[in-house]
ChimeraX commands (.cxc) that place a marker at each C-alpha (Angstrom):
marker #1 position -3.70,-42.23,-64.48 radius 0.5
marker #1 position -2.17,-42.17,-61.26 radius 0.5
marker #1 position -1.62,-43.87,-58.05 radius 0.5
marker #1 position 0.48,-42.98,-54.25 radius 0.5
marker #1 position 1.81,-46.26,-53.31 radius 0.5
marker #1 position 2.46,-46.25,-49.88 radius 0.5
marker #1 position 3.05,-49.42,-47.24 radius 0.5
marker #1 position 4.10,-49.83,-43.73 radius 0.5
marker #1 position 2.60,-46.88,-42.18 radius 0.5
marker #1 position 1.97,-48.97,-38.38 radius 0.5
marker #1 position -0.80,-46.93,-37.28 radius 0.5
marker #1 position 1.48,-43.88,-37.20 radius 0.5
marker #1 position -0.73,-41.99,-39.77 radius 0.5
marker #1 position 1.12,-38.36,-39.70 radius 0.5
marker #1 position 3.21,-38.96,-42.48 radius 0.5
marker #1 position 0.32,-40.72,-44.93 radius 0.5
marker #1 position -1.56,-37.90,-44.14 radius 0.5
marker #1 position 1.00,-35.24,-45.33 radius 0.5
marker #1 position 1.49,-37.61,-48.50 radius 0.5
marker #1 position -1.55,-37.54,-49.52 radius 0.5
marker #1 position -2.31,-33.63,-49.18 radius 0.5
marker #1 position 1.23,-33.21,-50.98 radius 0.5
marker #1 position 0.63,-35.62,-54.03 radius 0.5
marker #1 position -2.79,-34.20,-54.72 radius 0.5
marker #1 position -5.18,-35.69,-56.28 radius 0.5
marker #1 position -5.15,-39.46,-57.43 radius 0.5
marker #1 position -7.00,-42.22,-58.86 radius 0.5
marker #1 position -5.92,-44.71,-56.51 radius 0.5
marker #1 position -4.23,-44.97,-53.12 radius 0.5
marker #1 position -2.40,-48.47,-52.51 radius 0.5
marker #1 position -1.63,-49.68,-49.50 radius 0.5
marker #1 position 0.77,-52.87,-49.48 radius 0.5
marker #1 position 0.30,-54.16,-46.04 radius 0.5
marker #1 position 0.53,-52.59,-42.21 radius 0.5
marker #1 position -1.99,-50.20,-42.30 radius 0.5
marker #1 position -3.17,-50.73,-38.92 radius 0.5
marker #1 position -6.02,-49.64,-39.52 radius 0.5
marker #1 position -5.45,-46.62,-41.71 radius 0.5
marker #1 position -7.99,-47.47,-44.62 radius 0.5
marker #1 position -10.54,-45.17,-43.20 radius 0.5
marker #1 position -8.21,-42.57,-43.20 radius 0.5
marker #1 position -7.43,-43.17,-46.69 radius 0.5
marker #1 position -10.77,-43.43,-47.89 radius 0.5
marker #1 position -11.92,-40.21,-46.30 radius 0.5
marker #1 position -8.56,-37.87,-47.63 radius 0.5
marker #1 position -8.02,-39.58,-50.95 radius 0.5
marker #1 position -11.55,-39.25,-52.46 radius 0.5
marker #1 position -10.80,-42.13,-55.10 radius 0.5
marker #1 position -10.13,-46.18,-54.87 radius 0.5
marker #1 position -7.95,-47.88,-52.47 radius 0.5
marker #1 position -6.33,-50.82,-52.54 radius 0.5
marker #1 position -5.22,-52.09,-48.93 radius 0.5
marker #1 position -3.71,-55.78,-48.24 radius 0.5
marker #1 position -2.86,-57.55,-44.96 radius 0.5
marker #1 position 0.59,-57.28,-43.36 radius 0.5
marker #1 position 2.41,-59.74,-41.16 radius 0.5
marker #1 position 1.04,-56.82,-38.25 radius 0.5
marker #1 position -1.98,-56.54,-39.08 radius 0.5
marker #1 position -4.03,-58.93,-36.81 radius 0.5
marker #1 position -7.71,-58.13,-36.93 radius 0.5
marker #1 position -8.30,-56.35,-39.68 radius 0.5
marker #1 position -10.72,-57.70,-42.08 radius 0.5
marker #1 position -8.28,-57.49,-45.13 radius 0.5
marker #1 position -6.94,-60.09,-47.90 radius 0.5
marker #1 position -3.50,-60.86,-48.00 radius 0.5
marker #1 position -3.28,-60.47,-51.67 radius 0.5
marker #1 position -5.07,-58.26,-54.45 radius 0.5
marker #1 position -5.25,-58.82,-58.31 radius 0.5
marker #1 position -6.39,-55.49,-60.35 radius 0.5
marker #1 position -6.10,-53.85,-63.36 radius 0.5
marker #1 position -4.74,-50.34,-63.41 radius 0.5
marker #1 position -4.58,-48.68,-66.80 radius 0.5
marker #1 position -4.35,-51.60,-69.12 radius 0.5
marker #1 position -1.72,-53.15,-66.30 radius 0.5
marker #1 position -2.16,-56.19,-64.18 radius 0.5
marker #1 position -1.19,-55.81,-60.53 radius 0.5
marker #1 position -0.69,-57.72,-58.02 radius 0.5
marker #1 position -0.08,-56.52,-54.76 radius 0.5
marker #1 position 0.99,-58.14,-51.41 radius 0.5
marker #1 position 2.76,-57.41,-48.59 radius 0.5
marker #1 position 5.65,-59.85,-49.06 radius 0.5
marker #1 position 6.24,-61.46,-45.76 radius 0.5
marker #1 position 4.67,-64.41,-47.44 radius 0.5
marker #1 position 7.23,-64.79,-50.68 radius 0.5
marker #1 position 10.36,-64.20,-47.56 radius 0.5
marker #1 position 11.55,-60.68,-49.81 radius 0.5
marker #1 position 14.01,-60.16,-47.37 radius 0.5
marker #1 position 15.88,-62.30,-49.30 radius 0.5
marker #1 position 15.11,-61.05,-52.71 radius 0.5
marker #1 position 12.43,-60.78,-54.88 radius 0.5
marker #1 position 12.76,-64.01,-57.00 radius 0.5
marker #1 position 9.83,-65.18,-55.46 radius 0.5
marker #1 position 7.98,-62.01,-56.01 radius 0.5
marker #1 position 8.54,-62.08,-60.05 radius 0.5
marker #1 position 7.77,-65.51,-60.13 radius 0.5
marker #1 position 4.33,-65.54,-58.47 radius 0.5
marker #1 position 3.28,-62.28,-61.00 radius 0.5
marker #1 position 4.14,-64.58,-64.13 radius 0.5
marker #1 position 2.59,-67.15,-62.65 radius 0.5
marker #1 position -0.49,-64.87,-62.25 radius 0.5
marker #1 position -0.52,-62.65,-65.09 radius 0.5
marker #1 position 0.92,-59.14,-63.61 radius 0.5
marker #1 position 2.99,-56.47,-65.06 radius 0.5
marker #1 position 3.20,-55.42,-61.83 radius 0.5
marker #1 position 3.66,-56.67,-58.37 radius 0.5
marker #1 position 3.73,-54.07,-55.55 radius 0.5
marker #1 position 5.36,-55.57,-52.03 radius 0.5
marker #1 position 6.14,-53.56,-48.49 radius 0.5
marker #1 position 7.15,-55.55,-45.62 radius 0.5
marker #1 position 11.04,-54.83,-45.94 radius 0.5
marker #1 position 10.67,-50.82,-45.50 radius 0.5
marker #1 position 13.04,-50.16,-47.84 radius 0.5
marker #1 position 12.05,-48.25,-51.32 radius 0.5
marker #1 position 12.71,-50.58,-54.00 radius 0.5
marker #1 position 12.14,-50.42,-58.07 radius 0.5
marker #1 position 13.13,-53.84,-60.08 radius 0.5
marker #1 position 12.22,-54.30,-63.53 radius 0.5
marker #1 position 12.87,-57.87,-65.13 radius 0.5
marker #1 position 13.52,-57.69,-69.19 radius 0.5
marker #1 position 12.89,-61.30,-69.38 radius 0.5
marker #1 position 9.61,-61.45,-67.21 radius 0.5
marker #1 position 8.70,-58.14,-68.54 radius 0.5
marker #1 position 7.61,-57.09,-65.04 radius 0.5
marker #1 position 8.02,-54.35,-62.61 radius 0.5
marker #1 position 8.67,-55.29,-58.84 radius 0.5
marker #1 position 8.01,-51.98,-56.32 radius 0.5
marker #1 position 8.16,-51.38,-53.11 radius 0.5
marker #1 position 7.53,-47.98,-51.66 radius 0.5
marker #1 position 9.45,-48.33,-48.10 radius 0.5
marker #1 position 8.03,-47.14,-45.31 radius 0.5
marker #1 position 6.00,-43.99,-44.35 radius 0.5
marker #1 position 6.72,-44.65,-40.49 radius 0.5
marker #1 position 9.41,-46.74,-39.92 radius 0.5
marker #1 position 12.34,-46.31,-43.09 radius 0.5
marker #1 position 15.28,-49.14,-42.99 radius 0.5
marker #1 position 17.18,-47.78,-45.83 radius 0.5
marker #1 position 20.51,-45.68,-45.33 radius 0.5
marker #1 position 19.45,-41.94,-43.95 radius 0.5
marker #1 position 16.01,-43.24,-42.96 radius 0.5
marker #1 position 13.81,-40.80,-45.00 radius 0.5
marker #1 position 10.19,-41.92,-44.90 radius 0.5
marker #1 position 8.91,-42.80,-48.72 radius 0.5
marker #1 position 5.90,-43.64,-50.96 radius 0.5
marker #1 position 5.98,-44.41,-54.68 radius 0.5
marker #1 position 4.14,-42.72,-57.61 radius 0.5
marker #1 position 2.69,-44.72,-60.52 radius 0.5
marker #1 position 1.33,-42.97,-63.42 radius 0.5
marker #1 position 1.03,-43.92,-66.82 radius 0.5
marker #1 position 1.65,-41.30,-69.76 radius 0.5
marker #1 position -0.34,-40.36,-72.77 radius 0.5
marker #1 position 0.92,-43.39,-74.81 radius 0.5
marker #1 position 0.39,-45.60,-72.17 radius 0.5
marker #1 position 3.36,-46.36,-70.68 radius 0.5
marker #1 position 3.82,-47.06,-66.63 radius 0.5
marker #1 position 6.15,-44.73,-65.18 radius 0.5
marker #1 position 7.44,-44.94,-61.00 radius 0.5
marker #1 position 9.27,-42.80,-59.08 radius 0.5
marker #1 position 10.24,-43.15,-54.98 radius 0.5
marker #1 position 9.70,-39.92,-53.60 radius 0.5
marker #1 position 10.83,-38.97,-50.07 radius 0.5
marker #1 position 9.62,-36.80,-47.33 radius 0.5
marker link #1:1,2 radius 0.2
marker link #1:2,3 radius 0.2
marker link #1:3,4 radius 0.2
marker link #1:4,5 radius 0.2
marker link #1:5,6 radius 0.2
marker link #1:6,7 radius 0.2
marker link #1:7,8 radius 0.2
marker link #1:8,9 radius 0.2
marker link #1:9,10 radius 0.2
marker link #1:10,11 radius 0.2
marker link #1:11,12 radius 0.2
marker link #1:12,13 radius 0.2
marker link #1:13,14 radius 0.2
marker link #1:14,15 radius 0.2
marker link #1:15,16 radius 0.2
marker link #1:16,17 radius 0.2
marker link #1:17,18 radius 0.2
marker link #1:18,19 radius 0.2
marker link #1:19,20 radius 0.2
marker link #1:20,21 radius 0.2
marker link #1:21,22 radius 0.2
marker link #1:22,23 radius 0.2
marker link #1:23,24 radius 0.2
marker link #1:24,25 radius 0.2
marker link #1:25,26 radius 0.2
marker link #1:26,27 radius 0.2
marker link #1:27,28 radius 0.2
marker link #1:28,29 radius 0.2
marker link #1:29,30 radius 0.2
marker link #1:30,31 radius 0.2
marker link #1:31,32 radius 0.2
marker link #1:32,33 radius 0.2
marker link #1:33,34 radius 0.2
marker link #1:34,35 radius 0.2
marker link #1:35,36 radius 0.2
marker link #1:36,37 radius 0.2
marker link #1:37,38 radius 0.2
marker link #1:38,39 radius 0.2
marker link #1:39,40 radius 0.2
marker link #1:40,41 radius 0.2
marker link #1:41,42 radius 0.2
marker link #1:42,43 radius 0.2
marker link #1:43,44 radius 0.2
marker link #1:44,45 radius 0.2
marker link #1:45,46 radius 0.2
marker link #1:46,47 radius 0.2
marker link #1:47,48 radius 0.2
marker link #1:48,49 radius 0.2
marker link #1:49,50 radius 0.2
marker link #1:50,51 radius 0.2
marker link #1:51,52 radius 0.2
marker link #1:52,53 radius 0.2
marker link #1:53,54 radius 0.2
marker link #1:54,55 radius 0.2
marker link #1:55,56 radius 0.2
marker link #1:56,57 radius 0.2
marker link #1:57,58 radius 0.2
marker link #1:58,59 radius 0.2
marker link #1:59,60 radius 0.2
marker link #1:60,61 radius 0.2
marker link #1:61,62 radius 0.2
marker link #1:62,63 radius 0.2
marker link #1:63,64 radius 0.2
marker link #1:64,65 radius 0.2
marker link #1:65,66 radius 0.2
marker link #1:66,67 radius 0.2
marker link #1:67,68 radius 0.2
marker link #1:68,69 radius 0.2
marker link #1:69,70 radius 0.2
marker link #1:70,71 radius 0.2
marker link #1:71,72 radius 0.2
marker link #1:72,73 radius 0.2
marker link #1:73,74 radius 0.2
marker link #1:74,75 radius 0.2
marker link #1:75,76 radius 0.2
marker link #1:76,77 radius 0.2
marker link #1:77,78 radius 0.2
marker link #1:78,79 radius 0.2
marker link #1:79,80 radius 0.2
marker link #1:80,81 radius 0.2
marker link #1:81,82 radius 0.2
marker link #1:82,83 radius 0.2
marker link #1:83,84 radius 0.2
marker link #1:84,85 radius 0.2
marker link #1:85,86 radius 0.2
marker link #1:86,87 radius 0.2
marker link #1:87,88 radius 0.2
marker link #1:88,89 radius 0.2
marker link #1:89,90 radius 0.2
marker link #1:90,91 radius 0.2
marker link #1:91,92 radius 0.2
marker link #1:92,93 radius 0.2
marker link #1:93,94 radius 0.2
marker link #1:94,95 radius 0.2
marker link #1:95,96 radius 0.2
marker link #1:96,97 radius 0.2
marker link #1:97,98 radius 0.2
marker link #1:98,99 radius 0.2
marker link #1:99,100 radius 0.2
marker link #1:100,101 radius 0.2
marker link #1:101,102 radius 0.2
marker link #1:102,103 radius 0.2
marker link #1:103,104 radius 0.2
marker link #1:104,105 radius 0.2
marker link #1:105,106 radius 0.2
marker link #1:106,107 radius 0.2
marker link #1:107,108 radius 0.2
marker link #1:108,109 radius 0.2
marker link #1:109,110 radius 0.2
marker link #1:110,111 radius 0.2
marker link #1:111,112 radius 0.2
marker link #1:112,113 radius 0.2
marker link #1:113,114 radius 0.2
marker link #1:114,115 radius 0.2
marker link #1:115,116 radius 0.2
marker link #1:116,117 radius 0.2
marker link #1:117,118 radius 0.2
marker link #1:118,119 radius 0.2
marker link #1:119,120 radius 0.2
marker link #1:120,121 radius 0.2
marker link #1:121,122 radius 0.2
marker link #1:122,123 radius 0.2
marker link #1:123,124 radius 0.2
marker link #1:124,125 radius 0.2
marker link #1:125,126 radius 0.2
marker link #1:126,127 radius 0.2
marker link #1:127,128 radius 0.2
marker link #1:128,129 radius 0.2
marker link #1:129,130 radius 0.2
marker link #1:130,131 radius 0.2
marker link #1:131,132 radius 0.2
marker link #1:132,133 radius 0.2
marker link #1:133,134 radius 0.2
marker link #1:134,135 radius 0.2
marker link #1:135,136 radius 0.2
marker link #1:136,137 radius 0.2
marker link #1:137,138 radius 0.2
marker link #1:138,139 radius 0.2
marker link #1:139,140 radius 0.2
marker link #1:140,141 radius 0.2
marker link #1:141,142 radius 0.2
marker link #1:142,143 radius 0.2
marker link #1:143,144 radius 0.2
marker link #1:144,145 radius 0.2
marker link #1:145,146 radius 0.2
marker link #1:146,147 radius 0.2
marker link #1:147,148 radius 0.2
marker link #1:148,149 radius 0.2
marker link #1:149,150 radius 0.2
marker link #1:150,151 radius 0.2
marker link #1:151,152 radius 0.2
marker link #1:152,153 radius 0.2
marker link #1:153,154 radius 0.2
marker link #1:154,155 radius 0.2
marker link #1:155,156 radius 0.2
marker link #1:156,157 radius 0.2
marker link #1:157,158 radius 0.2
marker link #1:158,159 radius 0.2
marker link #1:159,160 radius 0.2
marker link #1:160,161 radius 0.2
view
């Protein structure tokens, strides 16, 4: 399987759109927070499941600030991360996804790509940056790819526009 893990896109839609016609077909598009609005976009161009979550910008939108799913045999929780203060680290982050089950927690919120695994939590932590607004040195906009292989096994990368 595979999922485009994207986050922080602030109504600025160009890039997400060029993502998702350059990574092709997938079986889910995740969204960790700051959409603005973009889930209809995503809905229409992905053709498959999306997973969207409410930022710390997102003020009407009719979205939870955390989602618990299963993706491949993996539990995931995602979340936009102003809540767990991941400016800071992601302590918080790994903690709350033992505390709840997941293999995986997927965050936005700092715009910076990020990929943490924890050996003794046995847990990845990912953030995709930012498709609008990148924080990291050279300020390339970025998304993540999850896929799992054909023994099972959850692979990421941070890809880059």
């Amino acid at each position: 399987m595979k999922a485009l893990i994207v986050s922080d896109t602030h109504g600025m839609n160009d890039n997400l759109i060029k993502v998702i016609k350059k990574v092709g077909p997938v079986d889910l598009l995740i969204h960790a927070g700051d959409a603005h609005g973009a889930e209809d976009i995503m809905r229409e161009m992905a053709g498959c499941g999306v997973k969207v979550v409410l930022g710390n910008n997102d003020f009407s939108y009719d979205l939870k600030y955390e989602e618990e799913f299963d993706f491949d045999g993996y539990h995931v929780l995602l979340t936009h991360g102003h809540k767990y203060s991941v400016y800071y680290g992601t302590d918080r982050l790994f903690y709350i996804g033992k505390e709840r089950g997941a293999d995986i927690v997927i965050y936005g919120h700092t715009h910076v790509p990020s990929l943490e695994y924890d050996n003794d939590f046995h847990m990845w932590c990912v953030n995709p940056g930012s498709l609008s607004l990148p924080r990291q040195e050279g300020r390339k906009p970025s998304y993540a790819i999850m896929e799992t292989d054909r023994q099972g096994e959850v692979h990421f990368t941070i890809n880059y526009l």
